[in-house]
C-alpha positions as CSV (number, residue, x, y, z in Angstrom):
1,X,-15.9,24.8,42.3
2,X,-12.3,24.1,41.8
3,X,-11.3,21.4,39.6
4,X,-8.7,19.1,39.6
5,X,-6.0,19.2,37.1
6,X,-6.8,16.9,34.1
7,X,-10.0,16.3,35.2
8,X,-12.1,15.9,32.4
9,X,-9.2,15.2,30.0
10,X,-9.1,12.1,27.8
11,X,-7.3,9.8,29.0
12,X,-3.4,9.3,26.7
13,X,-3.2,6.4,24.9
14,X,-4.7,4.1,22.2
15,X,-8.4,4.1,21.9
16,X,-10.9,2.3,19.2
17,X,-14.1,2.8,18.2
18,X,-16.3,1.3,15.7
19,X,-17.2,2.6,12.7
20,X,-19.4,1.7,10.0
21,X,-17.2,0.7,6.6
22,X,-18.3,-0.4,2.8
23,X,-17.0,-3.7,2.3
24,X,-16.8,-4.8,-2.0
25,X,-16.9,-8.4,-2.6
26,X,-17.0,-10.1,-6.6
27,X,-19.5,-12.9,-7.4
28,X,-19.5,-15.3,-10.8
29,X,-22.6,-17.7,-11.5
30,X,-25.9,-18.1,-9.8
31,X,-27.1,-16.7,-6.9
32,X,-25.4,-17.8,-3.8
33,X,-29.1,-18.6,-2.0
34,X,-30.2,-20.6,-5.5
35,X,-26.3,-22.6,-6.4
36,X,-25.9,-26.2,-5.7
37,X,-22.1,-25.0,-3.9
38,X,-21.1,-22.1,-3.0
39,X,-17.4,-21.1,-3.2
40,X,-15.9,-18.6,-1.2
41,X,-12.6,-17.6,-1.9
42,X,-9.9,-15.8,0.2
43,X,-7.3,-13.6,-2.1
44,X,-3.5,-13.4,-1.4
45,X,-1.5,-10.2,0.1
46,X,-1.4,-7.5,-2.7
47,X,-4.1,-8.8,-4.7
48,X,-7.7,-7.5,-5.6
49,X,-10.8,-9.9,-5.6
50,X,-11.8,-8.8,-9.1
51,X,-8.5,-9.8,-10.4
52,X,-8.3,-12.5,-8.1
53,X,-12.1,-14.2,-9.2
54,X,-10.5,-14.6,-13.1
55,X,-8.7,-17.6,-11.8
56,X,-12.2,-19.6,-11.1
57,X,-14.3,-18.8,-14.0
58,X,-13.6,-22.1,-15.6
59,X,-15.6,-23.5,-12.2
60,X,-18.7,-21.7,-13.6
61,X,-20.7,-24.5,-14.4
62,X,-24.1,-22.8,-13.3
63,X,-25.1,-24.6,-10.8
64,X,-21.8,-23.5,-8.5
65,X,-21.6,-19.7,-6.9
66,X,-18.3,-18.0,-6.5
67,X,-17.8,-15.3,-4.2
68,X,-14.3,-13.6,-4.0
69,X,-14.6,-10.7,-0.8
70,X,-12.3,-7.8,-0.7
71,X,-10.1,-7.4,2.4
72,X,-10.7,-3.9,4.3
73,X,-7.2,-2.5,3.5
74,X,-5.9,-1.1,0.3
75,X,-2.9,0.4,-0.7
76,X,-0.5,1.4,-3.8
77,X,1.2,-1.5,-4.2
78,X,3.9,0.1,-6.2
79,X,6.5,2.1,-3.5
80,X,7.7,5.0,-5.1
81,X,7.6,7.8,-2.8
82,X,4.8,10.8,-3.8
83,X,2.6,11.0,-6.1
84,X,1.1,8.1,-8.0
85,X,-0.4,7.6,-11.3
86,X,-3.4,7.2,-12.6
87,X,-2.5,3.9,-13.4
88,X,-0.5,2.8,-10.3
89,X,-1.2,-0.8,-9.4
90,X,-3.4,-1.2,-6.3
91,X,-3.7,-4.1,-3.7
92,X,-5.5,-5.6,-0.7
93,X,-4.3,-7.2,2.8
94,X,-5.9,-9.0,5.3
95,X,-4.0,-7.1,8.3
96,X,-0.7,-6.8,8.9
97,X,0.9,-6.7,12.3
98,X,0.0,-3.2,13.4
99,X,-2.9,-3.5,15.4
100,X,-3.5,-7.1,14.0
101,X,-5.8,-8.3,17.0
102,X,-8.2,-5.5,16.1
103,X,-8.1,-6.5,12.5
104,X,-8.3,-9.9,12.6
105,X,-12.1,-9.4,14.6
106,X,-12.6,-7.0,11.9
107,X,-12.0,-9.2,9.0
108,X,-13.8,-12.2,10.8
109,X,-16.9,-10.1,11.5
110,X,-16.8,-8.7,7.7
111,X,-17.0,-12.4,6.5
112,X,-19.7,-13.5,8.8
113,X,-21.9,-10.8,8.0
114,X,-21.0,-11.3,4.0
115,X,-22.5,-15.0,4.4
116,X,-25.1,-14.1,6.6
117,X,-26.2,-11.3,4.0
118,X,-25.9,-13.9,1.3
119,X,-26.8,-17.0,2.9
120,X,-29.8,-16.1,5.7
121,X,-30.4,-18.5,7.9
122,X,-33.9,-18.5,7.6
123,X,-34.2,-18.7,4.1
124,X,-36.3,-21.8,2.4
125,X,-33.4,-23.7,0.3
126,X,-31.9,-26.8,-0.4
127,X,-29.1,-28.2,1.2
128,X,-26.2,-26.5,0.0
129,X,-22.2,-27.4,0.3
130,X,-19.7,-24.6,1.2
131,X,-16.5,-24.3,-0.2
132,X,-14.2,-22.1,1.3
133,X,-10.5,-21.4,-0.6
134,X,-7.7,-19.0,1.2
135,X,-4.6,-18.0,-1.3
136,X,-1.4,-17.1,0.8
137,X,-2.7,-14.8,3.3
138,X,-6.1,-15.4,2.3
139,X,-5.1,-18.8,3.2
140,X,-4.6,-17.8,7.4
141,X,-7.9,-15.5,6.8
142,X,-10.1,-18.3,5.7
143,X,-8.2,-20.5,8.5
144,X,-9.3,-18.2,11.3
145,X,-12.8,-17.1,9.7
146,X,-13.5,-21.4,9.8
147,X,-12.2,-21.7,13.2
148,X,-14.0,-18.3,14.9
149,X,-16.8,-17.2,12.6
150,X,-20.5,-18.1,11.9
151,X,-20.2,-20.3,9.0
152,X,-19.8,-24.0,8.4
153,X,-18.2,-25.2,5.3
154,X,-18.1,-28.8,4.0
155,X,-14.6,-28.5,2.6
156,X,-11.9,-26.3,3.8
157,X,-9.2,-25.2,1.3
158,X,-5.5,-23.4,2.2
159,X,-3.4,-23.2,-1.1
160,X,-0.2,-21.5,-0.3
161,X,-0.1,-20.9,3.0
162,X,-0.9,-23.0,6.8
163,X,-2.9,-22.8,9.6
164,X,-2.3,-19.8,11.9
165,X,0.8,-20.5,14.7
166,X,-2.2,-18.8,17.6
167,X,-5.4,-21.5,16.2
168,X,-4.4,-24.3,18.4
169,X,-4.3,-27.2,16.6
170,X,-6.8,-30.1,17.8
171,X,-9.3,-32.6,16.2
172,X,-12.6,-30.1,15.9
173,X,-10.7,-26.5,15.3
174,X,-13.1,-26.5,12.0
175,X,-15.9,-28.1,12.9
176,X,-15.5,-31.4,11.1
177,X,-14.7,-29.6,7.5
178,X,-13.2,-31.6,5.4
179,X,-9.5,-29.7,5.4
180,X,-7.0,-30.1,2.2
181,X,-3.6,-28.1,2.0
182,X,-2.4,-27.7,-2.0
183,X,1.2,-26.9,-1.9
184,X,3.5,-26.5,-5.3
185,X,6.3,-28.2,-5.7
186,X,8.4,-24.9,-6.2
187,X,6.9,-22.8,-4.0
188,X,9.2,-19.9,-2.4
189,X,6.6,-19.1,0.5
190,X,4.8,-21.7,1.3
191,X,7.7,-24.1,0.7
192,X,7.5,-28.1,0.6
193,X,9.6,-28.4,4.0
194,X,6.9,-26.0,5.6
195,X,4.2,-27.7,4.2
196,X,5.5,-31.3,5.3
197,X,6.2,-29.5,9.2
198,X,2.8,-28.2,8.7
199,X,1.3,-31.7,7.6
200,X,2.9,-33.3,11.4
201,X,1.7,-30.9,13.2
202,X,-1.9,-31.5,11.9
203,X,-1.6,-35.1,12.4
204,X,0.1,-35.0,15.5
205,X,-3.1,-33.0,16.5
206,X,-5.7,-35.4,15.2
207,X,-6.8,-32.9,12.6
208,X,-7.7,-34.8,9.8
209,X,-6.5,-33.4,5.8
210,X,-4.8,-34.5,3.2
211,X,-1.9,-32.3,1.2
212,X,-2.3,-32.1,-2.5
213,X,0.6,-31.0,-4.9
214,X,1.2,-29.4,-8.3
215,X,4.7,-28.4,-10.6
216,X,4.5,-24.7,-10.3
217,X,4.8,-21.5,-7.8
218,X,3.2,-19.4,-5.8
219,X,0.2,-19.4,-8.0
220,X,-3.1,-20.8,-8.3
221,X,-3.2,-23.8,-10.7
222,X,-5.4,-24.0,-13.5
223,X,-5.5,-27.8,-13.6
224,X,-5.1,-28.9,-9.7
225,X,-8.2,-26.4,-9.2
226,X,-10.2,-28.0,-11.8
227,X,-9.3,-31.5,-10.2
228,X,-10.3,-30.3,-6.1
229,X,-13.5,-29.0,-7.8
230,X,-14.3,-32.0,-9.4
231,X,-13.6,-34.1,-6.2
232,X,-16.7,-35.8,-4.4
C-alpha cells in the first residue's frame, strides 16, 4: 500500500492538551465550611500568597476564613541572567499575554474547583457571606473568576486595579455582588484619573459600586482594610 506523503504526520502548529497540575493555596482562621465569612483573596503580579495572606491576619477574628490561592505560574522575580541563589526572590502571575486565553480558563477553572473543594455544595451549613478581594492583577483575576466561574460572592472587592477592558460592562456582569473599587490617592498603577474613567464607565453601564480611597500607594492598607471589613 503506498502512502501519501505526510500522511500520518502531526499536523504543524500550536496544540494543547490538559494536564493534571498541583495548585497551593494559604488559609488563616476557621474552616472555610464552619466560618461565618469567608474571604478569598486574589494576590498582585510578583507576589506569593503566603507573603501575600500576612496583610489580613489582623481580620482573624475566628469566626471569618481567609483563603489566599496561589496563581499557576512562578518565576525568579529577580532578572539576572543564569544561575540563581538559593535565596533569589520568587513570584506568582495570573497570566501574562502569551497564550492568555488558555490561561485565563485555566486560572478560572483552578478557582472554581478551590471553592467547590472547600465550599461543597451539598454540604449541611449555615448561610455563609463570600468575600472575594483581587490586588492589582489579582484584582482583573477575581473580576473575571466573579463574572465566569461557579461562585457567588456577596461583596466584590478590586483594590488596585479595574474591571477587565474584554468583561462587558452591564448591570448583572457579577451577579448582584455588591462591587467596591479602593483606589490610593498616590497610586502609580492604578492611578486616580483611571480609577475616576473606570468609575463612568461602571455607571454609565448601570453597574452599581462605590470607589473607596486611602493616602498611600500601590499597597494594601492596613486601616482602609480593617474599615471594608467592618462594613455591614
Amino acid at each position: 500500500m503506498t502512502s501519501t506523503p505526510g500522511e500520518g504526520r502531526h499536523p504543524a502548529g500550536e496544540h494543547h492538551i490538559e494536564v493534571r497540575r498541583t495548585a497551593r493555596y494559604y488559609t488563616l482562621g476557621p474552616a472555610p465550611d464552619t466560618a461565618r465569612e469567608v474571604w478569598f483573596v486574589l494576590h498582585g503580579y510578583s507576589q506569593l500568597a503566603r507573603r501575600f495572606l500576612r496583610h489580613f491576619s489582623r481580620l482573624d477574628d475566628g469566626t471569618r476564613a481567609l483563603v489566599a490561592p496561589e496563581a499557576l505560574n512562578r518565576y525568579y522575580s529577580e532578572y539576572e541572567p543564569g544561575y540563581h541563589r538559593p535565596d533569589a526572590r520568587t513570584g506568582a502571575t495570573w497570566m501574562t499575554r502569551e497564550d492568555r486565553l488558555t490561561e485565563i480558563a485555566d486560572y478560572i477553572n483552578y478557582l472554581d474547583q478551590l471553592y467547590l473543594t472547600l465550599l461543597p455544595p451539598a454540604a449541611e451549613r449555615s448561610p455563609q457571606r463570600l468575600v472575594l478581594l483581587g490586588f492589582s492583577q489579582g484584582a482583573a483575576a477575581a473580576a473575571r473568576w466573579a463574572a465566569q466561574g461557579t461562585a457567588r460572592f456577596s461583596r466584590i472587592i478590586l483594590w488596585g486595579g479595574f474591571v477587565p477592558s474584554e468583561l462587558a460592562r452591564q448591570p448583572d456582569l457579577f451577579h448582584g455582588s455588591q462591587l467596591t473599587l479602593v483606589c490610593g490617592r498616590g497610586d502609580h498603577y492604578a492611578t486616580p484619573a483611571a480609577a475616576h474613567a473606570e468609575s463612568e464607565a461602571l455607571r454609565a453601564a448601570g453597574l452599581a459600586h462605590r470607589l473607596s480611597w486611602y493616602d498611600g500607594g500601590h499597597q494594601i492598607d492596613a486601616t482602609t482594610l480593617e474599615r471594608l471589613a467592618n462594613e455591614a
